[in-house]
N, C-alpha and C positions, 0 to 999 in steps of 0.2 A: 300116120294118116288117120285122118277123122273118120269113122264111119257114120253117117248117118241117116235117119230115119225120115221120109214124110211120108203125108196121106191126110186123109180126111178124120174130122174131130173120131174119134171110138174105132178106129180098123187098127188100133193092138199097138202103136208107136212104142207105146212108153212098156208098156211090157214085156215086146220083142227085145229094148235096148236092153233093157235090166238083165236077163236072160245071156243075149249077146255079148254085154259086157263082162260079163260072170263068165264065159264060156271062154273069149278070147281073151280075158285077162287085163281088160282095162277099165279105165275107169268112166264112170259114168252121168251125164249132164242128163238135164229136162227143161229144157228152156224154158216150158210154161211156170217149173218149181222155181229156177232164177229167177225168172221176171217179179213173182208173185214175192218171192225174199226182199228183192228190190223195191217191189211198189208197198212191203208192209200190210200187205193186204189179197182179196182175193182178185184174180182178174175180173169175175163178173162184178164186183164192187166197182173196182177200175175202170172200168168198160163201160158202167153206167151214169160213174158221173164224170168223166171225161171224151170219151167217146169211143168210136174204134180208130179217129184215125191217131189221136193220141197213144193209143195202147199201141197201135203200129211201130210208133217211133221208138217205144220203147224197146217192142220185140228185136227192131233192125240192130238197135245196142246191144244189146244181150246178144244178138245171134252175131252178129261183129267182133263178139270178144270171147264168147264162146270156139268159132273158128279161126282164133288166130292165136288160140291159147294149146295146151300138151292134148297131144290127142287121145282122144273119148270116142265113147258111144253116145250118140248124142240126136234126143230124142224132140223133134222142134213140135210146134203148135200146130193146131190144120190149116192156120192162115198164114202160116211163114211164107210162103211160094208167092203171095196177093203181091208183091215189094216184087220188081226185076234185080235190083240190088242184092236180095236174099237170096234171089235164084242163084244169081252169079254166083255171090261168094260159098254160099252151098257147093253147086257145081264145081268151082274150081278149087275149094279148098279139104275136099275130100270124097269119099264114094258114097255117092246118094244112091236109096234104096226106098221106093216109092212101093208102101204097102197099099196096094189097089182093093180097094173094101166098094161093093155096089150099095149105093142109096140105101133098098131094101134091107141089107143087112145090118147096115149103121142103123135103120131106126130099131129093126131088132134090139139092136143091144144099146138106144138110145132113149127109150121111147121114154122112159121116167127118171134120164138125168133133169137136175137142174141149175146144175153148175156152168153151164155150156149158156154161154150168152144169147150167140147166134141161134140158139135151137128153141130159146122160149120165146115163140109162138105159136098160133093157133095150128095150123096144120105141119108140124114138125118132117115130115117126108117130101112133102112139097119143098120144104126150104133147103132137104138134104141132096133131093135133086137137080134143085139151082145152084146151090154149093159147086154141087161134083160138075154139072156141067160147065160151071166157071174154072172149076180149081184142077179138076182131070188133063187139059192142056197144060199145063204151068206145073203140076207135077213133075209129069211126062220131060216136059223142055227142062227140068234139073237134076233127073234121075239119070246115073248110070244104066240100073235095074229097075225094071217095073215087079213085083212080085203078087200075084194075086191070093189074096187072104181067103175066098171063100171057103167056109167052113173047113178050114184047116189047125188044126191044136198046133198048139206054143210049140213044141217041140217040130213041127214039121216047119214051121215057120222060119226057126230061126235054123235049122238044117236047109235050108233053102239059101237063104241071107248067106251063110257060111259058105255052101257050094257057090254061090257066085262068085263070093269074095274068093276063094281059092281060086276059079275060072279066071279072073283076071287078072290083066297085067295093072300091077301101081305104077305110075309114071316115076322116075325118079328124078332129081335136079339136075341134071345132062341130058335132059329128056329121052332117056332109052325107057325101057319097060323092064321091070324085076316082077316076078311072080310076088302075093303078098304072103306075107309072114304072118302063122295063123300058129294061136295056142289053142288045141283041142282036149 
């Protein structure tokens, strides 16, 4: 079973997996590192002179082949959710865990990236608040778990992720429910 990670660009995705996967004993994807292997280049490169909905296309590839391949932790981009396709196959091909991070604190820990396509404009909190109040629904609609990040360390994070995952039941192919199977 796949576990995976969304949320908004900077609320810890790719660090919780790295962590998580290290902890449970598997192995580990970052759709935005595929993509950017695939594309040869940097997403914001991509992004600029193709566009977003090109880069889209790509992401729905990668994340199509990502979840249908040995299961991982598997860390997606802040716009994988934007596609209903990605929601679905997110949702139904493994346990989505929607790291909840508020505007305010992304631009904390955003305010002088510049790798982040979407964030190079002028008022960077303004755009992280339209973000979230686009992408906060569509999260929600693919997450198992909502987990909220506020000022929380790695280690509580992924002690959090980990309590869910033991809390539930993984569907199995007879569609009964088996508790999941955790390396600690």
């Amino acid at each position: 079973m796949h576990i995976i990670l969304v949320g908004m660009p900077g609320s810890g995705k790719s660090t919780v997996a790295r962590t998580l996967a290290r902890r449970m004993q598997m192995d580990l994807a970052d759709s935005d590192h595929v993509i950017e292997q695939r594309l040869g280049g940097t997403i914001r490169s991509y992004f600029d002179q193709h566009g977003e909905a090109a880069f889209r296309d790509v992401e729905e590839s990668v994340l199509d082949e990502l979840t249908n391949g040995p299961p991982v932790v598997l860390a997606t981009g802040g716009g994988a959710v934007l596609r209903s396709a990605n929601r679905q196959r997110l949702h139904d091909r493994g346990r989505v865990i929607y790291l909840r991070t508020s505007p305010e604190q992304l631009y904390r820990r955003l305010r002088r990236d510049t790798k982040r396509p979407l964030l190079q404009v002028a008022d960077p909190l303004k755009r992280l608040k339209e973000m979230y109040a686009e992408r906060d629904p569509l999260y929600r609609e693919c997450a198992h778990f909502v987990i909220n990040t506020h000022s929380a360390a790695l280690s509580t994070l992924v002690s959090r992720v980990l309590m869910q995952l033991e809390l539930a039941p993984v569907p199995t192919n007879d569609g009964q429910s088996a508790p999941p199977s955790l390396s600690l």
